[in-house]
Structure formats: C-alpha cells, structure tokens
C-alpha angles and dihedrals in degrees: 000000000000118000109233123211122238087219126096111245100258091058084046085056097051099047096061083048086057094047098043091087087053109112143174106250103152111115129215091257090050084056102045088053092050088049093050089046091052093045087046092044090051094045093049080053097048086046091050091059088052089056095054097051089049109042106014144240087318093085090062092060092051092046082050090056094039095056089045086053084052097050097053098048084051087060098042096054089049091052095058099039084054092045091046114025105190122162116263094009108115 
C-alpha cells in the first residue's frame, strides 16, 4: 500500500528541500536529561494521586494556588532580566 501526498509535486519537492538542513544535534547527555524529566514527571503525577486520595479535593486547590504563585514570580523575574540585562543574572 503507498501512502500518496496530498501535495503537487512541486510543493513535495519543496518540502524535502525544506527538510534537507534538518539534523540530529541532541547529545547523549540532552537526552539523558529529557529520559530522567519524563520519569520524574511521571513520578510527581503518580504522587499527586496519592495526595488526593489521602487528604481530598483540598490539595487541588492548593496545587491550583501554588502554580498561580509560580506564575507571578516567573514574571517577576522576567520583568526584571528584560529591565536589567546583566551578564550571568537569569
């Protein structure tokens, strides 16, 4: 069975122009790095269903204010990296 594109063949062309500068850069610590945040993603969601059931809908709502409290340093902290740039700050 081949799959056929949708695209003329000028546009397929193009396309695989388009995609002949693409490259494999990532190196074996970036992915490293990528492997242990997905297993320590995974693990934060599995321990916040564990919360729940423990302690009740109230730590959703503390999730909730925790991640707003988040939100507002990270702004904070951008507006004031874009207001001084210094070297090495942020």
């Amino acid at each position: 069975m081949r799959l056929t594109s949708h695209l003329d063949p000028q546009e397929h062309h193009d396309a695989v122009a388009r995609e002949q500068g693409l490259s494999r850069q990532l190196s074996q610590r970036q992915l490293g790095m990528i492997a242990i945040g997905g297993a320590i993603g995974t693990g934060l969601f599995l321990g916040s269903a564990l919360a729940v059931r423990t302690a009740g809908p109230g730590v959703i709502l503390t999730y909730i204010f925790a991640a707003i409290v988040t939100l507002l340093l990270m702004a904070c902290l951008a507006e004031m990296a874009v207001a001084h740039p210094t070297v090495g700050s942020f």
